[in-house]
C-alpha positions in Angstrom: -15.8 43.5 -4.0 -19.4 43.5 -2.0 -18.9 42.0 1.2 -21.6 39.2 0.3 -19.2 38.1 -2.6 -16.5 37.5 -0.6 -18.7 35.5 1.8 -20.2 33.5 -0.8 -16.6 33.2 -2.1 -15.4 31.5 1.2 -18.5 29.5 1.6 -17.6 28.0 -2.1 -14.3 27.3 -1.0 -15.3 25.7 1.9 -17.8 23.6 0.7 -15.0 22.4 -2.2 -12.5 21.4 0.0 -15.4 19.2 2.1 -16.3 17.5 -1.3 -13.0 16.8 -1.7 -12.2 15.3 1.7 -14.9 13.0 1.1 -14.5 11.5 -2.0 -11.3 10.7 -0.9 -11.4 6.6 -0.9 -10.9 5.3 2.9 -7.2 3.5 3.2 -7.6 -0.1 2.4 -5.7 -3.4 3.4 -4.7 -5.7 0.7 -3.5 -9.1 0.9 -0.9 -11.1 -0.7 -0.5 -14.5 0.4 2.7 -16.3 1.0 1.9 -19.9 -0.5 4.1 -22.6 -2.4 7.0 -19.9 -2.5 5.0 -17.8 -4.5 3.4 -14.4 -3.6 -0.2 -14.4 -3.9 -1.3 -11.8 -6.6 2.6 -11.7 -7.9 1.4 -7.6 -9.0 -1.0 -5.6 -7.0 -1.9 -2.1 -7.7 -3.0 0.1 -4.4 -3.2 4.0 -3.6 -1.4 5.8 -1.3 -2.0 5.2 2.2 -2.9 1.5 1.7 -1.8 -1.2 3.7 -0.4 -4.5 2.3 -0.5 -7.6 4.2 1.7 -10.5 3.5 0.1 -13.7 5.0 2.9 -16.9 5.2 1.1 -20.1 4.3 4.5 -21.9 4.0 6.4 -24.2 6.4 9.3 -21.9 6.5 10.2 -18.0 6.7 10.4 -15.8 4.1 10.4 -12.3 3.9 9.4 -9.5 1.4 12.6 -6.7 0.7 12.0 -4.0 -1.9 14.8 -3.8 -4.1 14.8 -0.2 -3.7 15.1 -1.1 0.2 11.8 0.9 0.4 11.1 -1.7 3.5 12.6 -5.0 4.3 9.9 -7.1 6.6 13.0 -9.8 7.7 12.1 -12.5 8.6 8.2 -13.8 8.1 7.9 -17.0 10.1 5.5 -19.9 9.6 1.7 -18.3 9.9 3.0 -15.1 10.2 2.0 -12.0 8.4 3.7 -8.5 7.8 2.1 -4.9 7.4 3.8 -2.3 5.0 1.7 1.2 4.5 2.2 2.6 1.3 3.3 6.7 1.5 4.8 7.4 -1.8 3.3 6.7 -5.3 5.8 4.5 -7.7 6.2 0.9 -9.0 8.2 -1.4 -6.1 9.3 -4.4 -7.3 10.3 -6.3 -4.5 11.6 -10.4 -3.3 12.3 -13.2 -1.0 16.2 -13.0 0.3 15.7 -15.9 1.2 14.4 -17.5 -1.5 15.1 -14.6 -4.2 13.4 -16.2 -7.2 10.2 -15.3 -5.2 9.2 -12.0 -6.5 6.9 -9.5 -7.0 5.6 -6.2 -7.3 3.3 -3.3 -5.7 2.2 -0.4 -8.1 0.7 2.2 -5.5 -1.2 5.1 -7.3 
């Protein structure tokens, strides 16, 4: 192979992998409010290396425990919030333990 072939090969190469990298969407945050024992959208679909935020609106704790025990925020007190990145792709139903008929689910692409 001439030598300028395999430079324009690596140039191609290079310049792929830099499209790539930037069409890649930035990570995102994505709320879900805590309000009237209810979460706030009850289903929320994100991609991978998004953040959800649980906001508490209510007058007492709750929390938000993947049935999967993916994560398990404990205890969200009164005007508090919790932060769970998403890592793996899947469907995560998750709920209240406190209050268990509080539930919902991420779908993270």
């Amino acid at each position: 192979m001439p030598r300028h072939a395999s430079l324009a090969a690596i140039v191609s190469l290079c310049l792929l992998g830099a499209i790539a990298a930037c069409s890649r969407a930035e990570p995102r945050a994505h709320p879900v409010k805590i309000q009237n024992f209810v979460f706030v959208p009850a289903e929320l679909t994100i991609a991978r290396g998004d953040t959800v935020v649980w906001s508490n609106t209510d007058f007492v704790p709750h929390s938000t425990t993947a049935s999967n025990s993916a994560w398990d925020s404990k205890a969200i007190e009164a005007n508090g919030s919790w932060r769970f990145v998403a890592r793996d792709a899947g469907r995560y139903d998750y709920y209240c333990v406190f209050h268990p008929n509080m539930k919902g689910t991420i779908v993270v692409r």
